[in-house]
N, C-alpha and C positions, 0 to 999 in steps of 0.2 A: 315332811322331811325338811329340817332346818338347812343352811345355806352349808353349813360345814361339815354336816353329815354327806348331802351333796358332793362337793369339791373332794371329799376323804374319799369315797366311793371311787369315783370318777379317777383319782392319782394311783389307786391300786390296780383298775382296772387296766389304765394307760401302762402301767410296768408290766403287765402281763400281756398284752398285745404286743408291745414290744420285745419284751423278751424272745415273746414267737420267732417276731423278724430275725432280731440277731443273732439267735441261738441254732434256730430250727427253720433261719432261711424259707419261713413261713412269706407271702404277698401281704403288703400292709393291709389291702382291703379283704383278702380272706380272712385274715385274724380278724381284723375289725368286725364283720360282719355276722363273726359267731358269740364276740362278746356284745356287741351291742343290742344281741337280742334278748340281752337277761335285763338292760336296763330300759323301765319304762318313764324316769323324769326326764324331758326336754333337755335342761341344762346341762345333766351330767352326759348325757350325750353325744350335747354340741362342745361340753367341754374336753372329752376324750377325742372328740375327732380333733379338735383344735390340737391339741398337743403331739398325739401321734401324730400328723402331719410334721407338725412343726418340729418335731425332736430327727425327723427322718429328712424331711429338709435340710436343718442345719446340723445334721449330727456330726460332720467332721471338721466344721466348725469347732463347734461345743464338745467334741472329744482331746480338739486342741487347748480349749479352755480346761477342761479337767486335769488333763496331763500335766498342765502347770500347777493345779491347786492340788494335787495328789505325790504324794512320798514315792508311794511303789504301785506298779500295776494291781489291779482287782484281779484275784483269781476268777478263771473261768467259770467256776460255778457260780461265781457271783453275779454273774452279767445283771438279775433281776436288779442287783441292787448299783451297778452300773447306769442302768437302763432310768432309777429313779433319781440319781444324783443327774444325768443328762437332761431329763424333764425340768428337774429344780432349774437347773441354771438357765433351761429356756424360759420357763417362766418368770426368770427375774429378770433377763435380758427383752423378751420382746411381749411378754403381757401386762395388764396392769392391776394383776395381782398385786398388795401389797408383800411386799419382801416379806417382812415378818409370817403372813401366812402362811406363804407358799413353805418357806422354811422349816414350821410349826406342823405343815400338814404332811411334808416329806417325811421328814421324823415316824410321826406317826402312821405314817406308809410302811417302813417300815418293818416296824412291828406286826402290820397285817398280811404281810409277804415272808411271814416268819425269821426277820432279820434281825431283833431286837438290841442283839450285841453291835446294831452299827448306829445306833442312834446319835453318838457323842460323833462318830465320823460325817455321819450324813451332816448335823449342824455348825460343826468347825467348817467343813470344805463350803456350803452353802454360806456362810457368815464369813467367811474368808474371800469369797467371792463377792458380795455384797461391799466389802471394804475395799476390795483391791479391781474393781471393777474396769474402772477407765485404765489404768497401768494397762491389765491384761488384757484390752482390749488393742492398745495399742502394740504390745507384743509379736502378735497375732497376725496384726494387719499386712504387716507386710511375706508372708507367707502365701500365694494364691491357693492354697489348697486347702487352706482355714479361711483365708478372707470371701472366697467362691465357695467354699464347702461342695468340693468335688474329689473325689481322688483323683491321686496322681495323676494315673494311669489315662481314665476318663480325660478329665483338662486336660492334659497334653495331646492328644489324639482330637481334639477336639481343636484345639489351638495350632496346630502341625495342620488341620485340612480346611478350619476357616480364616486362617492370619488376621483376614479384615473386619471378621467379624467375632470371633472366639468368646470377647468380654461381654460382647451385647449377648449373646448366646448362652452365658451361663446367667449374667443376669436375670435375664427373664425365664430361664427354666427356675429359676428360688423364687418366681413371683407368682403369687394367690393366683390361681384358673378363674381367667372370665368362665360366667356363663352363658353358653351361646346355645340358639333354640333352632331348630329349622321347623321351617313351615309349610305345611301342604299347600303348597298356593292353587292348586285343582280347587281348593273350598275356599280359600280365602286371601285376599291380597295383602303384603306387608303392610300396609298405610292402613290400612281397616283394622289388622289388627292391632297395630301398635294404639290404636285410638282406643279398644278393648281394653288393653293394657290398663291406657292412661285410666281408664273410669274406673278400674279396680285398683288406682292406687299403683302401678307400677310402672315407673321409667324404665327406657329401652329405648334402643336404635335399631336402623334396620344397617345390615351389614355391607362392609363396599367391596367384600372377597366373594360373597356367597347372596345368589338373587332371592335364596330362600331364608339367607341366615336374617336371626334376630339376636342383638347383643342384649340383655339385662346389664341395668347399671348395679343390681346386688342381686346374689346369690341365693335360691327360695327354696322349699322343697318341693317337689317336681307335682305333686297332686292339688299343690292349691298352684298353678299354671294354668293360667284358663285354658280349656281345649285340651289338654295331654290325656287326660282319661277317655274323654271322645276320641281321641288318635289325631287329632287334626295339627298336633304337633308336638316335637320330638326332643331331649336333649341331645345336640351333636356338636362336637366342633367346626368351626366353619371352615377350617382347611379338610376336613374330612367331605365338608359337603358337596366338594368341588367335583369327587368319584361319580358321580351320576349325570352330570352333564358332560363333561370329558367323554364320555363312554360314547354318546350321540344315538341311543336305538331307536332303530326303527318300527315303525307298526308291522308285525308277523313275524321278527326277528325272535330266535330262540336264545335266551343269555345266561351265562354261567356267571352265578357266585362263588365264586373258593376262596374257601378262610373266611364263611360269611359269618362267622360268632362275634361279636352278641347280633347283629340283624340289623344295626345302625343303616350300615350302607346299602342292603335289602331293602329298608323301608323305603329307601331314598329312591330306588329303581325305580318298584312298585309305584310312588306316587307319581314321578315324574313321566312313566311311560306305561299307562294303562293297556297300551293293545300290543304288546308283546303280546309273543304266543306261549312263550313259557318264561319261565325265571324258576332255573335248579340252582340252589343253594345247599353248599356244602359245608360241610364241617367235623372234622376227627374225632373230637370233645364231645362223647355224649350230653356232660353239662350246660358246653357252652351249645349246645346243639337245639335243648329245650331252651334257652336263651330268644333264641331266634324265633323259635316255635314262641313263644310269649309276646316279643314285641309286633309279633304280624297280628297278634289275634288283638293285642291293643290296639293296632290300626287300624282292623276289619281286612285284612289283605291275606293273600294266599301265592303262597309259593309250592314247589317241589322241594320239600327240606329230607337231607339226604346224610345219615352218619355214616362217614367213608373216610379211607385213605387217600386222597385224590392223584396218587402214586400209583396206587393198582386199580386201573381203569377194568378191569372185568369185572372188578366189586360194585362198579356205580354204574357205568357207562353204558348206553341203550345201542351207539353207534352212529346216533345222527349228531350231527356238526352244528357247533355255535356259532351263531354270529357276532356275539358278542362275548368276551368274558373279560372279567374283572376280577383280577391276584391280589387282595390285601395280603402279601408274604408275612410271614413271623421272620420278625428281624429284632435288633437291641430296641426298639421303642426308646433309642436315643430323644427321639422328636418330641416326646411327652412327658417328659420331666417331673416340668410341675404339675400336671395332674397326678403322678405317680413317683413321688421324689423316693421312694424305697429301690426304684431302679439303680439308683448312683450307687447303694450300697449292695445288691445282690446280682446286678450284673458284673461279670468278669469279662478281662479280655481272650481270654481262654474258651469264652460261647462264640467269640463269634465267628471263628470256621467254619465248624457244624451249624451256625446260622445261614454261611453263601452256601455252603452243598443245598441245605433245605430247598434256597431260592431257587438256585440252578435248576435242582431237580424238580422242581412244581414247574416253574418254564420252560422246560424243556417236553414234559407231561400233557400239559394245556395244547402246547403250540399241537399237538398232534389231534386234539378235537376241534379246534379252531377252522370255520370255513375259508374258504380260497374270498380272498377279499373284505373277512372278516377283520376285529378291529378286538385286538388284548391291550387292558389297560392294567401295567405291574403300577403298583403304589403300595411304597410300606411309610410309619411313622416313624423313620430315622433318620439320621444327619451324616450316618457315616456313609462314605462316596462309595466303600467294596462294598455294600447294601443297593446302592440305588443305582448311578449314575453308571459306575463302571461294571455292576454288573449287567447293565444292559448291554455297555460295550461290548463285552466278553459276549453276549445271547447274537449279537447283531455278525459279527466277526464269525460267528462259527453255523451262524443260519444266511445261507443267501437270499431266502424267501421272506425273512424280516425288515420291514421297510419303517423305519422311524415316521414318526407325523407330529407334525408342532403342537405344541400346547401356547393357545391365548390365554393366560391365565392376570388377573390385575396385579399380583404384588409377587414378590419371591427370585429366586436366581435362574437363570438360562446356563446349565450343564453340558448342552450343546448334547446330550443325550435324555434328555428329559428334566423335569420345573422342578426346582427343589423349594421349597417353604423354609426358613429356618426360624427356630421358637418365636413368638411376639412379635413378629410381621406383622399387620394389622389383626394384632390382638387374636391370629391364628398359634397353633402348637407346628411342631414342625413336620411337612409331611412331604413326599416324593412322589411323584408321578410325571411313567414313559408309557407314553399311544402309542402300539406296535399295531402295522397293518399286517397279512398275510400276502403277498404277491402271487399269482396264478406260478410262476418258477420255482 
């Protein structure tokens, strides 16, 4: 298959992943992952994920660039052909495609998304763009809502609760995801393996957040990682890794997972505290529930995996008390941005109500399997404070047997009700975590 047959493929199939998103409010990585099963060349891809990424990243950006190069709105049925003019102009803005190509291959895009009557549009706005580049760019700039490619809505909430830090905040949610690995260290020490690394060719650090994290200085795919098909190591973020030590169990302690999909932070239990006596992990999500079931059997590990409502405790619940549990809550996944930049565009502020009821109601739920002296660790992946901080307030204020407990953690904020992480702290995503005790009262 020639190079251009390639790149043709590959720009048709990016306008219909996208479409998904914009249209049909589709998750970038669901779409992605049912079209990227039809294509078996490397390139086309690595080129489709390059793009989709990068169109979902800066799309309100590059929708503020269109708006200038365009006369009148695209009807809605058009969004396909929306979707491939937003590609073009990313492509000519942050790849190094030649211009001409990209231009030549939009075109011909297309035609294969059955547009043909927009040909002469797609190359004028693309070629108009090309000429009037730098103008438009500077147009733009002083807009934060094009220059950050955030909405409104988002920035401003976002800016109203960090003041100090709002800019560094969006910055690094638009930046590439390190890849960060954790490591069984039961089988193997960071220094040992970072030397493995070195001999197959790949630089890496060992991490200053996380005893188990390993930073990769570039991005691989996950099976040629020495060790991850043996299980002896994992992809996770290193603010994620922090959930398994925070918790502290002990040997014959029984510990609850809720909200354990996909198993990340399961596996993380499991390796670090072999003599539990149990680890039940739960999850709603039939899907994401074989998830879990998948990554333990990569590790060789064995849990209690449990598909439940963790709201109706007579569905799941045996009656004995945890010693431990661990609430990754569903929250706006504010905190992960840039691994999942389609957040900025299918989150509303209109979820996030029904997101603190969810909280509320899963901590309020927990607290009642939780032993007397027991130890619940709430941590979700969001930045906004009626998520994390202040919803602990609210749990603390209306439970008297709730006793807060410090978190040591190296990097991130003191909310004075629990550690907040915000994006790009050392090179972590943004994550919350409050250590609640249970008091005998």
């Amino acid at each position: 298959m020639g190079t251009n047959q390639v790149n043709q493929s590959a720009r048709e199939i990016v306008t219909r992943v996208l479409t998904d998103v914009i249209s049909n409010r589709k998750h970038l990585d669901t779409s992605l992952a049912i079209y990227l099963t039809t294509i078996d060349d490397v390139r086309t891809k690595s080129l489709v994920q390059e793009i989709s990424y990068g169109v979902m990243r800066w799309y309100y950006q590059l929708d503020s660039i269109l708006n200038l190069l365009i006369s009148k709105p695209l009807k809605n049925k058009d969004t396909d052909l929306k979707v491939l003019l937003l590609s073009g102009i990313y492509q000519i803005k942050f790849l190094r495609t030649p211009d001409y190509a990209t231009i030549n291959e939009s075109v011909e895009t297309s035609k294969a998304i059955g547009k043909p009557w927009a040909t002469k549009l797609i190359n004028a706005i693309l070629r108009r763009y090309q000429r009037e580049q730098s103008e438009i760019e500077k147009k733009i700039s002083d807009y934060d809502v094009s220059h950050f490619a955030f909405p409104a809505w988002l920035l401003n909430k976002i800016a109203d609760q960090w003041p100090e830090h709002w800019q560094t905040i969006l910055t690094a949610s638009n930046q590439h995801p390190p890849m960060h690995l954790r490591l069984n260290t039961q089988i193997q020490s960071g220094e040992s393996y970072l030397k493995l690394l070195k001999s197959n060719g790949i630089n890496a650090t060992l991490s200053t957040v996380s005893k188990t994290g390993i930073l990769l200085n570039k991005a691989m795919n996950v099976e040629d990682i020495p060790g991850f098909i043996k299980g002896n190591i994992s992809v996770q973020d290193t603010g994620a890794q922090l959930a398994a030590p925070l918790l502290d169990c002990l040997p014959g302690h029984r510990v609850l997972d809720a909200c354990a999909a996909p198993g990340g932070k399961t596996g993380n239990l499991l390796e670090r505290y072999p003599k539990m006596s149990e680890l039940v992990a739960i999850d709603v999500d039939e899907k994401r529930v074989k998830l879990v079931t998948e990554n333990l059997r990569r590790l060789n590990k064995r849990a209690t995996i449990i598909k439940a409502d963790i709201n109706d405790l007579n569905s799941w619940w045996d009656g004995t008390l945890f010693d431990r549990i661990l609430l990754d809550a569903p929250c706006s996944a504010s905190g992960i941005i840039r691994r999942h930049p389609d957040i900025k565009y299918l989150r509303t502020k209109e979820q996030i109500p029904m997101l603190l009821k969810t909280q509320k109601s899963l901590l309020e739920t927990l607290w009642q399997v939780l032993n007397i002296r027991g130890k619940l660790l709430y941590c979700t992946c969001s930045i906004f404070k009626e998520e994390c901080s202040e919803q602990i307030a609210q749990f603390i204020n209306q439970y008297n047997n709730a006793r807060l407990l410090p978190i040591d953690a190296y990097s991130g904020v003191n909310t004075n009700y629990g550690h907040q992480i915000l994006p790009g702290m050392d090179e972590s995503d943004g994550f919350f975590y409050s250590l609640l005790e249970k008091t005998e009262s």
